[in-house]
mmCIF file of the C-alpha atoms, coordinates in Angstrom:
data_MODEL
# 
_entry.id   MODEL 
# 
loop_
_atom_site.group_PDB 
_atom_site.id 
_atom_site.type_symbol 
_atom_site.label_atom_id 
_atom_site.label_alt_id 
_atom_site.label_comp_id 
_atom_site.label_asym_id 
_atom_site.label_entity_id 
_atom_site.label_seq_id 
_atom_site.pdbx_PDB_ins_code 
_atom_site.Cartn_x 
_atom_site.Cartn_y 
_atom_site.Cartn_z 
_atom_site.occupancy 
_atom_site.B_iso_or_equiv 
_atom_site.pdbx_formal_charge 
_atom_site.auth_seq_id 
_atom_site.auth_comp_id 
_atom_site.auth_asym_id 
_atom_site.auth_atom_id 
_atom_site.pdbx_PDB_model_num 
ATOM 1   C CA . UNK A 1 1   ? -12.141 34.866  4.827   1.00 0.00 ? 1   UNK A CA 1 
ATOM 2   C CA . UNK A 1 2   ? -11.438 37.409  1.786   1.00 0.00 ? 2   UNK A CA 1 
ATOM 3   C CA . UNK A 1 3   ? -15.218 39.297  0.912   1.00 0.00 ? 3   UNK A CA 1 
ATOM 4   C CA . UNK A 1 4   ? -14.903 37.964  -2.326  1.00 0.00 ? 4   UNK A CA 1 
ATOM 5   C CA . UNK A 1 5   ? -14.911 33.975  -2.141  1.00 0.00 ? 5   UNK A CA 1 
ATOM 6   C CA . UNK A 1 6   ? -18.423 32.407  -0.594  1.00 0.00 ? 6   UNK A CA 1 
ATOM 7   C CA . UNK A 1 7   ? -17.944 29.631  2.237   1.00 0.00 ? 7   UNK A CA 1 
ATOM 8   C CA . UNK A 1 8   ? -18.910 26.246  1.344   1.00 0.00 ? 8   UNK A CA 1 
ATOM 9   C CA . UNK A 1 9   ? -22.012 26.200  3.319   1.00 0.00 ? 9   UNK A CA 1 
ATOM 10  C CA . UNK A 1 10  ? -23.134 30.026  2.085   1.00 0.00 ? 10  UNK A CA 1 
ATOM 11  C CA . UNK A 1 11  ? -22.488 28.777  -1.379  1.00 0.00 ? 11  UNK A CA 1 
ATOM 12  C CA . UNK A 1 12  ? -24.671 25.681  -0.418  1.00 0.00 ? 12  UNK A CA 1 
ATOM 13  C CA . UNK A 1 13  ? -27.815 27.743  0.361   1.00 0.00 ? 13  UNK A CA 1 
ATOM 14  C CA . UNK A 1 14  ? -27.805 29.851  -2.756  1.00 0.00 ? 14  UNK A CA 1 
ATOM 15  C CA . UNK A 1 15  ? -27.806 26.407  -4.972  1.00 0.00 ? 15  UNK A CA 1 
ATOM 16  C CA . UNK A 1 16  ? -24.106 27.344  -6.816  1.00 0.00 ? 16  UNK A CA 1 
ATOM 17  C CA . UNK A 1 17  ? -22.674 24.374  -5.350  1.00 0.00 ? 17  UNK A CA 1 
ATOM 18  C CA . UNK A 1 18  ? -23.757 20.846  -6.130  1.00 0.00 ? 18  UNK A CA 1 
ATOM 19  C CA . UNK A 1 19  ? -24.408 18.213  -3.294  1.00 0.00 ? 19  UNK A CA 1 
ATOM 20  C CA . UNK A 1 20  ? -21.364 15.976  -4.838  1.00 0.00 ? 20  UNK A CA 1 
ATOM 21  C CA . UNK A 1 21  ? -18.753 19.121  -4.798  1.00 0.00 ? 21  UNK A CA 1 
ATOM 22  C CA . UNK A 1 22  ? -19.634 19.877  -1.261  1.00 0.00 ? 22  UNK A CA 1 
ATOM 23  C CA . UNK A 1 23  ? -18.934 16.148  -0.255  1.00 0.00 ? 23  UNK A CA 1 
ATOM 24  C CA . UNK A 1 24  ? -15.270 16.372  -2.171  1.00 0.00 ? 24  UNK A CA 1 
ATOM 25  C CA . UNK A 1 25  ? -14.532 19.829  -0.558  1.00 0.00 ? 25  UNK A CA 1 
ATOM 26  C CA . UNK A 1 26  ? -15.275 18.694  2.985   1.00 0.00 ? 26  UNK A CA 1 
ATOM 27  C CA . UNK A 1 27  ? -13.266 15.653  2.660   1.00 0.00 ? 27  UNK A CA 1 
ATOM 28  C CA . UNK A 1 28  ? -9.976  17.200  1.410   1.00 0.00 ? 28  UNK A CA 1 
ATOM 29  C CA . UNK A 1 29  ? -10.558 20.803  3.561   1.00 0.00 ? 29  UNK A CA 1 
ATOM 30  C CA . UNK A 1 30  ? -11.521 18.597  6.673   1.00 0.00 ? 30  UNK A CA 1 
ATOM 31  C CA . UNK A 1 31  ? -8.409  18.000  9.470   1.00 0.00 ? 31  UNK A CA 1 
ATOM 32  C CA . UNK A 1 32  ? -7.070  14.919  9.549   1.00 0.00 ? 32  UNK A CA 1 
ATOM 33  C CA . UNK A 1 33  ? -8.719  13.515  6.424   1.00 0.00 ? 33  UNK A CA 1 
ATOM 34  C CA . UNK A 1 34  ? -7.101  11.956  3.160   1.00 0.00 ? 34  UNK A CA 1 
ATOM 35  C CA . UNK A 1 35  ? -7.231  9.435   0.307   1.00 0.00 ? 35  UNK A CA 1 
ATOM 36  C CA . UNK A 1 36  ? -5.326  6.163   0.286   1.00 0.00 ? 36  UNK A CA 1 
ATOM 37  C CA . UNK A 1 37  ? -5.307  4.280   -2.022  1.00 0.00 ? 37  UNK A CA 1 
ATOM 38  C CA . UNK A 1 38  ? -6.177  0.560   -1.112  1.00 0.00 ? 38  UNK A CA 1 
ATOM 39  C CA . UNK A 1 39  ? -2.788  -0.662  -3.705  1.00 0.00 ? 39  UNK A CA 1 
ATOM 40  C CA . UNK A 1 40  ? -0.247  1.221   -1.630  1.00 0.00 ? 40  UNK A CA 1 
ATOM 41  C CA . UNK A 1 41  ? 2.781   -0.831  -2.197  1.00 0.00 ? 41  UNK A CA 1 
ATOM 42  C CA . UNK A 1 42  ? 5.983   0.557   -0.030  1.00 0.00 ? 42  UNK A CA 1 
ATOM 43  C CA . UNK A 1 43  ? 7.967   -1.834  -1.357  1.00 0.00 ? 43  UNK A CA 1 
ATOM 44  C CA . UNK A 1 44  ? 8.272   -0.331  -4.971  1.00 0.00 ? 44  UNK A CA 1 
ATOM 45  C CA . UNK A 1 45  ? 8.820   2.912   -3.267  1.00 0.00 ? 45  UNK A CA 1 
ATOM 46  C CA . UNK A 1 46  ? 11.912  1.483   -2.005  1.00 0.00 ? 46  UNK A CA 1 
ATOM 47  C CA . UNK A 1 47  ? 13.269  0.157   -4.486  1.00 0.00 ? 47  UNK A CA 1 
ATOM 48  C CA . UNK A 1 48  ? 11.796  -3.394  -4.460  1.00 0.00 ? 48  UNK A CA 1 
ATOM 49  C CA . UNK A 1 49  ? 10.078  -5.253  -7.494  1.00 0.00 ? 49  UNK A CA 1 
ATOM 50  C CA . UNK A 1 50  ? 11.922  -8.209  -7.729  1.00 0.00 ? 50  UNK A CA 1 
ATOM 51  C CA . UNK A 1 51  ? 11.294  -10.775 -4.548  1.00 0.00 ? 51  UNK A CA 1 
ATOM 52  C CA . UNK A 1 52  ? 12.718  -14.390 -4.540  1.00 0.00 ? 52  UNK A CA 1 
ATOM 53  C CA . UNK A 1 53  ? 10.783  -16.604 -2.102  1.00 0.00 ? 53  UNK A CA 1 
ATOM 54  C CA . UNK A 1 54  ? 13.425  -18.854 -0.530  1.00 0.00 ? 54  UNK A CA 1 
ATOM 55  C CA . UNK A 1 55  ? 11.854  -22.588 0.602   1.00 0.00 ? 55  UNK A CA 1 
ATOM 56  C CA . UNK A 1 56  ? 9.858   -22.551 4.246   1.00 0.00 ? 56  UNK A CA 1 
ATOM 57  C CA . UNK A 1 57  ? 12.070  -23.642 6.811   1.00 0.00 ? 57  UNK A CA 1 
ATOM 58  C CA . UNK A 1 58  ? 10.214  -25.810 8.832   1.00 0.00 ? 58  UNK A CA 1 
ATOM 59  C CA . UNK A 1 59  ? 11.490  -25.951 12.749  1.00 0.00 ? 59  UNK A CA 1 
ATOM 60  C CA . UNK A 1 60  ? 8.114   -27.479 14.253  1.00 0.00 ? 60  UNK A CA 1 
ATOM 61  C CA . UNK A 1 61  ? 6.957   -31.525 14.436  1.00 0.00 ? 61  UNK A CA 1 
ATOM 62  C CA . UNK A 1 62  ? 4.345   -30.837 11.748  1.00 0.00 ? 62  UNK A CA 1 
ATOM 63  C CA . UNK A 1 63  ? 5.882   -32.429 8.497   1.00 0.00 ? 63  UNK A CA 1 
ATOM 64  C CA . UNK A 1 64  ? 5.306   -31.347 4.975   1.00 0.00 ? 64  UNK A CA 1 
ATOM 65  C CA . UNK A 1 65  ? 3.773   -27.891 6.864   1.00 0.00 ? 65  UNK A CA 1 
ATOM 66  C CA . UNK A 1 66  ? 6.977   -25.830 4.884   1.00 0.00 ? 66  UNK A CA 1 
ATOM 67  C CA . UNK A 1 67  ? 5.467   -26.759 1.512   1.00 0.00 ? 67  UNK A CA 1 
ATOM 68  C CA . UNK A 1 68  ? 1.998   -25.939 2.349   1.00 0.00 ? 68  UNK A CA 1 
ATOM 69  C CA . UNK A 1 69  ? 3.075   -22.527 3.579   1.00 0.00 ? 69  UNK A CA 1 
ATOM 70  C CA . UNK A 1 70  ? 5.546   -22.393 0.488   1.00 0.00 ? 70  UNK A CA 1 
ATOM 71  C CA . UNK A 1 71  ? 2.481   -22.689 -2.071  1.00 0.00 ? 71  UNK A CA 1 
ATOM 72  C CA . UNK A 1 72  ? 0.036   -20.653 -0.211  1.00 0.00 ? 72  UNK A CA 1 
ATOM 73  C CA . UNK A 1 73  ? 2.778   -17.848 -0.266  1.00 0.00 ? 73  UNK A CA 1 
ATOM 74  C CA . UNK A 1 74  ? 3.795   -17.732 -3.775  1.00 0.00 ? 74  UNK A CA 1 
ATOM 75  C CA . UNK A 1 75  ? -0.235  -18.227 -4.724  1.00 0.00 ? 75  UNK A CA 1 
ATOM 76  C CA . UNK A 1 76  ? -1.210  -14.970 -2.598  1.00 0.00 ? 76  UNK A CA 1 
ATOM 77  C CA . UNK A 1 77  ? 2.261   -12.897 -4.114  1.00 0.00 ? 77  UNK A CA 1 
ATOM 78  C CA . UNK A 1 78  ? 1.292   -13.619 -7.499  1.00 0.00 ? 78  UNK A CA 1 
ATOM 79  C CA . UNK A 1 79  ? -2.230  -12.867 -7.020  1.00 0.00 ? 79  UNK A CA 1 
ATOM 80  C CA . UNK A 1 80  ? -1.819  -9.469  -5.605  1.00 0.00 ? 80  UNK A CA 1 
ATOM 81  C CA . UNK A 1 81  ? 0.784   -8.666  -8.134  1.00 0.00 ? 81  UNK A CA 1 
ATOM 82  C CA . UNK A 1 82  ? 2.394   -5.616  -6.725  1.00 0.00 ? 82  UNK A CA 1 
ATOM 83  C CA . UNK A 1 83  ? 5.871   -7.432  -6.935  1.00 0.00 ? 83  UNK A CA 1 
ATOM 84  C CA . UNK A 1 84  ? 7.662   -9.654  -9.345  1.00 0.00 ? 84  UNK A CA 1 
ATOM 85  C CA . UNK A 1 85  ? 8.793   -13.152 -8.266  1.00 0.00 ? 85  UNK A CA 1 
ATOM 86  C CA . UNK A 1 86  ? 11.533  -14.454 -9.863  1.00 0.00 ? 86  UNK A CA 1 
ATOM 87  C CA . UNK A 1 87  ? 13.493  -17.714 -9.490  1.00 0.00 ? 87  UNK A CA 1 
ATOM 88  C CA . UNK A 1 88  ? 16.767  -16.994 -8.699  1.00 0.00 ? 88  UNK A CA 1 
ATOM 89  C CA . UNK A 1 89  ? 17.990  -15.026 -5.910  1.00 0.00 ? 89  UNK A CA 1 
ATOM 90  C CA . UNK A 1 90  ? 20.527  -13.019 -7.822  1.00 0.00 ? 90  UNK A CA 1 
ATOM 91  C CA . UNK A 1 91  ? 17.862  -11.536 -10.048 1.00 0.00 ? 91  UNK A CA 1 
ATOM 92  C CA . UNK A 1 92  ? 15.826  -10.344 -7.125  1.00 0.00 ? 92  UNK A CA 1 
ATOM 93  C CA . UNK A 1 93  ? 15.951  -7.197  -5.771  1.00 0.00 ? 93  UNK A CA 1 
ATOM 94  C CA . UNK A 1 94  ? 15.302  -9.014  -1.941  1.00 0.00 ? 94  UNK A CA 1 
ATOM 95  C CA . UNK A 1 95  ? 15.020  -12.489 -0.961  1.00 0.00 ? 95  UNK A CA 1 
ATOM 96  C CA . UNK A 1 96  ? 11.773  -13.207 1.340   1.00 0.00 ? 96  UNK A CA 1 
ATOM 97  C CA . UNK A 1 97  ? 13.160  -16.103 4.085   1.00 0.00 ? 97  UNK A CA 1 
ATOM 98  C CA . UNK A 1 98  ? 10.444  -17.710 6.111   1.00 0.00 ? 98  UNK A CA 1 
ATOM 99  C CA . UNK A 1 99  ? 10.373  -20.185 9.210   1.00 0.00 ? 99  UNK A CA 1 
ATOM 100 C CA . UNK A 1 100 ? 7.872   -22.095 10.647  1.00 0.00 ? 100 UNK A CA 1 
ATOM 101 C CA . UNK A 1 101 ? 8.581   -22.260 14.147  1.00 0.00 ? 101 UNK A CA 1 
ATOM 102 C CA . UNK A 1 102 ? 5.575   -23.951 15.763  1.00 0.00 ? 102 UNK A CA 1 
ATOM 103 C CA . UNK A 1 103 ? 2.361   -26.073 14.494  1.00 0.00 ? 103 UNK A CA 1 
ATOM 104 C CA . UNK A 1 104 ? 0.539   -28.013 17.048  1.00 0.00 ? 104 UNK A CA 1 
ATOM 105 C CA . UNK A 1 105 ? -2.943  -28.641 18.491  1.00 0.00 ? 105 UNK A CA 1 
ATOM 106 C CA . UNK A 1 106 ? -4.154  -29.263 21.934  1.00 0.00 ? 106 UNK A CA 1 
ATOM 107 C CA . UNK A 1 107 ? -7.305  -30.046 22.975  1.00 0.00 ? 107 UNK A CA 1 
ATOM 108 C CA . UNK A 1 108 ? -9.718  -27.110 24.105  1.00 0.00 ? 108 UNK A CA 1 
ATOM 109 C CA . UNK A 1 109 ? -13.232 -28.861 25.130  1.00 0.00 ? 109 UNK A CA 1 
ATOM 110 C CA . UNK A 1 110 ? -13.731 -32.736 26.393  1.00 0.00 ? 110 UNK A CA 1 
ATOM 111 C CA . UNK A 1 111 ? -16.164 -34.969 27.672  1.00 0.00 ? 111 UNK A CA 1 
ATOM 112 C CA . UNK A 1 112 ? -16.189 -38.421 29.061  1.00 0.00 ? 112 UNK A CA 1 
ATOM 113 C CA . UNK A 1 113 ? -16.632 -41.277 26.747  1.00 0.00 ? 113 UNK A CA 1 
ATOM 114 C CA . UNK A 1 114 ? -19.712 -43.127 28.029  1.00 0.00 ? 114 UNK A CA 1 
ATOM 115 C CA . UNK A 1 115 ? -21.506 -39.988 27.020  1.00 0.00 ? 115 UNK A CA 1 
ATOM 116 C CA . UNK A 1 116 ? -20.167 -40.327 23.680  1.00 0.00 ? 116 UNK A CA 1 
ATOM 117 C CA . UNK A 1 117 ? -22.611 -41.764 20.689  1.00 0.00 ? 117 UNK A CA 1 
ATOM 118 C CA . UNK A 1 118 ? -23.244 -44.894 20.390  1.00 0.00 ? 118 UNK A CA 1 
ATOM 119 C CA . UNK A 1 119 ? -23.503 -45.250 23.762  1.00 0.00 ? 119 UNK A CA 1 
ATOM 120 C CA . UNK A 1 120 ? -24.044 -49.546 23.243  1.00 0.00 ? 120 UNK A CA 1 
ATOM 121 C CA . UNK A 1 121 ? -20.262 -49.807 22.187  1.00 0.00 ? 121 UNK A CA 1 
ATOM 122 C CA . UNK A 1 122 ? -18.535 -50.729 25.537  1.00 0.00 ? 122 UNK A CA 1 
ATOM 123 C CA . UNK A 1 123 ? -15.488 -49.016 25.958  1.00 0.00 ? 123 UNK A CA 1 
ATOM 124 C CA . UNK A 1 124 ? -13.597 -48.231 29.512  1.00 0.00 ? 124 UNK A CA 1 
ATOM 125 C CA . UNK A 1 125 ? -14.450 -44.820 30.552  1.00 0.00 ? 125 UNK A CA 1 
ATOM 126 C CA . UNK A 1 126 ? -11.479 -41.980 29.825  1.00 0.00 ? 126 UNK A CA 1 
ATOM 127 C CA . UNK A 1 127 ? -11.995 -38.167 28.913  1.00 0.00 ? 127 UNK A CA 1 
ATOM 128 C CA . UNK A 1 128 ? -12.013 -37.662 25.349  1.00 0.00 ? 128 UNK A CA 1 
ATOM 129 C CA . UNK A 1 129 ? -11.366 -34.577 23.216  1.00 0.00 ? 129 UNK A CA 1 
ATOM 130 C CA . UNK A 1 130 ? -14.004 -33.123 21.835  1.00 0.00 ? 130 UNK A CA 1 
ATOM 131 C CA . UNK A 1 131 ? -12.721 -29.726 19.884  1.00 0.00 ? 131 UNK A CA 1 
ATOM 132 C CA . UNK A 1 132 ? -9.307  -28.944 19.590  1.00 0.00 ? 132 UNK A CA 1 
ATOM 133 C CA . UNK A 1 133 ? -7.866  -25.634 19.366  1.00 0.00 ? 133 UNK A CA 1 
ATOM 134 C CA . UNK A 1 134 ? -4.484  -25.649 16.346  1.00 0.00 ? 134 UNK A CA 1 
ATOM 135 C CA . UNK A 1 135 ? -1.760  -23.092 16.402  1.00 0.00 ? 135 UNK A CA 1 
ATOM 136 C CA . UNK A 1 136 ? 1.026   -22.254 14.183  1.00 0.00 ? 136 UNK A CA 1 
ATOM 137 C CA . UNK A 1 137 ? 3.612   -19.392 14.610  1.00 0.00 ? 137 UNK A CA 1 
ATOM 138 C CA . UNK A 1 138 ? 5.573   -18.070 11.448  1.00 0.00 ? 138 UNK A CA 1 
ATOM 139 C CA . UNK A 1 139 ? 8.209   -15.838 10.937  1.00 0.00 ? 139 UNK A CA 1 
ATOM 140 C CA . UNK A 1 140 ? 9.419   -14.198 8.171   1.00 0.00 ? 140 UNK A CA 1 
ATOM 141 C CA . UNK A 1 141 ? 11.835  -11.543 6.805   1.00 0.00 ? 141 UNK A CA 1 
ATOM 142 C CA . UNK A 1 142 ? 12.543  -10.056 3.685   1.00 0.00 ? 142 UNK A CA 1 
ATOM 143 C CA . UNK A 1 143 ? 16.325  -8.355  3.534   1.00 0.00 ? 143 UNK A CA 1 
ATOM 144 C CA . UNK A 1 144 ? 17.433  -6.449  0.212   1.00 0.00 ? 144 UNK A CA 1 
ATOM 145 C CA . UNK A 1 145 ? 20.346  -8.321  -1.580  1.00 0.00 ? 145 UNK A CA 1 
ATOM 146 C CA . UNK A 1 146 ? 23.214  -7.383  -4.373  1.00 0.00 ? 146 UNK A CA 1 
ATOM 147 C CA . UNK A 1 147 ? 25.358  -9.555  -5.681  1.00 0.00 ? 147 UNK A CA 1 
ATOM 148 C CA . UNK A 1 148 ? 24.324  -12.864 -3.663  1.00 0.00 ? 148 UNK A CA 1 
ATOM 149 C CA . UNK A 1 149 ? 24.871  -10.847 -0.626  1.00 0.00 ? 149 UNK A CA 1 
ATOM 150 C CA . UNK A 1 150 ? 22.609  -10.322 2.061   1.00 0.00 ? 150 UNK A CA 1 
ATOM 151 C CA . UNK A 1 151 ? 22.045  -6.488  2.926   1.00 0.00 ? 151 UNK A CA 1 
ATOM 152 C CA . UNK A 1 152 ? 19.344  -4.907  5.502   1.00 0.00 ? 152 UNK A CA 1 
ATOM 153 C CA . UNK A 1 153 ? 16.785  -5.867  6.336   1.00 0.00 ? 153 UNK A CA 1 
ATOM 154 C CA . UNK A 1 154 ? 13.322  -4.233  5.041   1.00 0.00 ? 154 UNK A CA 1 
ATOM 155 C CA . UNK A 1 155 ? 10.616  -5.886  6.765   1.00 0.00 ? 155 UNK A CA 1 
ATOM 156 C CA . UNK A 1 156 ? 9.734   -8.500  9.038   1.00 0.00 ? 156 UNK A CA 1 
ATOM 157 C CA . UNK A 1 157 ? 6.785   -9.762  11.449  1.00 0.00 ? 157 UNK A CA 1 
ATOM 158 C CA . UNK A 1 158 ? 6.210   -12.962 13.308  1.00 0.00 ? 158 UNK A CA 1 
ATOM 159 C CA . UNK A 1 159 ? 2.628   -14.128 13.266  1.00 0.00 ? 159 UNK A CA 1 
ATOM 160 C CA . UNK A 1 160 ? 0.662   -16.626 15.334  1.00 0.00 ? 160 UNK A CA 1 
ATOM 161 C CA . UNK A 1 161 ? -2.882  -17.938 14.543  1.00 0.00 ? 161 UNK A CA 1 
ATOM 162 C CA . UNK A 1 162 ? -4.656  -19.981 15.884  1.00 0.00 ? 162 UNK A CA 1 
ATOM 163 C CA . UNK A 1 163 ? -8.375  -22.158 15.307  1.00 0.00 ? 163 UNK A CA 1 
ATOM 164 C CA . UNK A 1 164 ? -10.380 -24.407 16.742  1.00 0.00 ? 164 UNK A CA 1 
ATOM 165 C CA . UNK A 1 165 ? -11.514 -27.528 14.932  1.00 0.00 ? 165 UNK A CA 1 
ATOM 166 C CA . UNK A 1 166 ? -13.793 -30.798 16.176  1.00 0.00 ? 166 UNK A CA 1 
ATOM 167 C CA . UNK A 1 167 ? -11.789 -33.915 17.286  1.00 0.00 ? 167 UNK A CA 1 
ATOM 168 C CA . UNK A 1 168 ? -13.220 -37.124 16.354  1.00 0.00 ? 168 UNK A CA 1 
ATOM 169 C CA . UNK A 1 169 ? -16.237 -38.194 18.397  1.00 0.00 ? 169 UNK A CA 1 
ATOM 170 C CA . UNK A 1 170 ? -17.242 -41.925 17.718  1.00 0.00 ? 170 UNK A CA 1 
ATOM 171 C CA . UNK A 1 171 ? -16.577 -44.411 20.862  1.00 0.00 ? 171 UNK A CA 1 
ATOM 172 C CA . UNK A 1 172 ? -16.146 -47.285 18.237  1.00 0.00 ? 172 UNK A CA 1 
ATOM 173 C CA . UNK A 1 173 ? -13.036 -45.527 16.625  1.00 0.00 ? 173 UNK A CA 1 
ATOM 174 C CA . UNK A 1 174 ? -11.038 -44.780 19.952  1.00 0.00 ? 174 UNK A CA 1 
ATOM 175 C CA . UNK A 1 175 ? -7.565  -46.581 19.889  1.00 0.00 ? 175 UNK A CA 1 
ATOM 176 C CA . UNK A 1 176 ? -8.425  -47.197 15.943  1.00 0.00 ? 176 UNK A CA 1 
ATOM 177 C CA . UNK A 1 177 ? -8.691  -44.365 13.465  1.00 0.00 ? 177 UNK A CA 1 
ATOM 178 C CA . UNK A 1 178 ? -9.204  -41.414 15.730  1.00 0.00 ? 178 UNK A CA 1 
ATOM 179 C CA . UNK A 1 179 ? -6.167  -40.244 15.935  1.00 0.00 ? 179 UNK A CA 1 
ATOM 180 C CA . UNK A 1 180 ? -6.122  -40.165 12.061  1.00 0.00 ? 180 UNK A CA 1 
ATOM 181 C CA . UNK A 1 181 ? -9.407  -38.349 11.889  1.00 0.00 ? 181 UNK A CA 1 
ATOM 182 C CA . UNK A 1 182 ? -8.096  -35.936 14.011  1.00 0.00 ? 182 UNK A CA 1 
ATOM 183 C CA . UNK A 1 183 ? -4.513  -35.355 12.276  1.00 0.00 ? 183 UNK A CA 1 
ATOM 184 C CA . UNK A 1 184 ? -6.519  -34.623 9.202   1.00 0.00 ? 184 UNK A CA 1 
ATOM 185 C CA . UNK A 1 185 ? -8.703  -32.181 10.470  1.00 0.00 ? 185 UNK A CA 1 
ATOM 186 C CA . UNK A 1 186 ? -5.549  -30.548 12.003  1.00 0.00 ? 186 UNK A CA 1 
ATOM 187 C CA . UNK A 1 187 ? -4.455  -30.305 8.396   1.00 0.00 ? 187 UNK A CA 1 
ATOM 188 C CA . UNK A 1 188 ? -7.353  -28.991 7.073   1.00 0.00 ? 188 UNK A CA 1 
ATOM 189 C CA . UNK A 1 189 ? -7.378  -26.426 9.368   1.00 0.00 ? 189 UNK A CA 1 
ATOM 190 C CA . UNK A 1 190 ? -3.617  -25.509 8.492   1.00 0.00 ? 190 UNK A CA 1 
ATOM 191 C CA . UNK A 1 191 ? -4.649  -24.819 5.171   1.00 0.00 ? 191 UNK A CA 1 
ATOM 192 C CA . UNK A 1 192 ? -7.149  -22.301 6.218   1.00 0.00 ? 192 UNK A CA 1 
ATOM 193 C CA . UNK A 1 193 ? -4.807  -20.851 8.731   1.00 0.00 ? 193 UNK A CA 1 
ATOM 194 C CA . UNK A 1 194 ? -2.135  -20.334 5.747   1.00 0.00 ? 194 UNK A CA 1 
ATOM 195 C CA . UNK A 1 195 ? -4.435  -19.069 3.339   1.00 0.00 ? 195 UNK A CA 1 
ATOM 196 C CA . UNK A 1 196 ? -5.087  -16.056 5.782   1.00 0.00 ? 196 UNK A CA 1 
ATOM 197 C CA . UNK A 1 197 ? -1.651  -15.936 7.448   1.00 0.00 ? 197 UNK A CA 1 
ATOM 198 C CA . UNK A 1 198 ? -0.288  -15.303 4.045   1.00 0.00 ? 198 UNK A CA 1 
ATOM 199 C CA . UNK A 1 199 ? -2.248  -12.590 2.919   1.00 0.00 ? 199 UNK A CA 1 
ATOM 200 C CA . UNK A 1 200 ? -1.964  -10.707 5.897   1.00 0.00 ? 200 UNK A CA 1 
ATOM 201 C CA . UNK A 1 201 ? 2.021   -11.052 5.322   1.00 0.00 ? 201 UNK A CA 1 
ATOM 202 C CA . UNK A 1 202 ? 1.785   -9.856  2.007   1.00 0.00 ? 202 UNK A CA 1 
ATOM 203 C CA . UNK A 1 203 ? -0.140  -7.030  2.636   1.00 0.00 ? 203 UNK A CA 1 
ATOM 204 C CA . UNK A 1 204 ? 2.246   -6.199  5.560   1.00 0.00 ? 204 UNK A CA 1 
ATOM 205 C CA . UNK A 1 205 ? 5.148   -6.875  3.693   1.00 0.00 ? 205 UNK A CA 1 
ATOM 206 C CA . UNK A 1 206 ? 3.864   -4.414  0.310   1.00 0.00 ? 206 UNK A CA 1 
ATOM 207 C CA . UNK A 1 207 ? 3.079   -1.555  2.533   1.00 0.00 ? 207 UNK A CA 1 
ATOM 208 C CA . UNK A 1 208 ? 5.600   -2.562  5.290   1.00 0.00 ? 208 UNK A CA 1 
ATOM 209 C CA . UNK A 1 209 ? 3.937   -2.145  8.296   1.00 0.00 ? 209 UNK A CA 1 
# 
């Protein structure tokens, strides 16, 4: 240490340093340690501001799943606004494709149906669903382009979620409307699903990791 400069923690005792300049000196002189900012956006760095989303492909049996994965998408890109959509994918500086490869549900708890409220409907007796457990896989890659033409690619990621939701419980409904009960709840859980599947992929795809 040169004679003339005080250490941080001499300089500490003898009151010349205040509490809040000690914190900022440790964090920058400590190893290992830096500032990031929570906006880091990789993309622009490489020469990206101008995305087109190109329409879901949807390969699964869910239909209409590709729109509500479209919408959530451009909804979360536009929020974070860190890149530019535009409409066309000549004006874009990349062109985000996405796939839908798998939404299902299976069940994940059940129970027999004479234990099932209310117990005075008489039905045969059959194992019924109580909770199901949905999953949808998603793929997605974003790949520079000039010209119309497709170049490299600059990031990608395939993501699979999955959550549990109730099935349909009431003995009078079996054969009925269960099975509609329990297709909506499926799609009420796929909107949760894509609301957090899709901003995980954006901020993936910003700071492309």
């Amino acid at each position: 240490m040169n004679p003339g400069t005080l250490s941080i923690r001499t300089a500490l005792k003898r009151g010349l340093l205040p509490i809040c300049s000690v914190g900022i000196a440790l964090l920058f002189s400590g190893c290992g340690y830096s500032l990031q900012s929570t906006k880091q956006n990789s993309l622009k760095e490489a020469g990206v501001e101008r995305v087109y989303v190109a329409p879901v492909k949807n390969e699964s049996y869910k239909a209409g799943i590709e729109n509500l994965f479209y919408n959530e998408l451009i909804q979360i890109i536009l929020a974070g606004k860190r890149v530019k959509l535009v409409d066309r994918p000549e004006l874009a500086d990349a062109v985000l494709d996405s796939t839908v490869g798998q939404a299902y549900y299976t069940p994940s708890a059940t129970t027999s149906s004479d234990s099932i409220y209310p117990t005075t409907v008489t039905t045969i007796q059959i194992t019924v669903a109580t909770e199901y457990v949905a999953t949808v896989s998603c793929s997605f890659h974003l790949r520079r382009q000039k010209g119309g033409v497709s170049k490299e690619e600059v990031w990608g990621s395939t993501y699979t979620r999955s959550r549990r939701f109730a099935g349909n419980n009431q003995k009078a409904e079996f054969g009925t409307t269960s099975a509609l009960i329990n297709e909506s709840e499926f799609e009420r859980t796929l909107k949760e699903v894509s609301h957090g599947m899709m901003q995980d992929v954006h901020e993936a795809m910003v700071a492309r990791f």
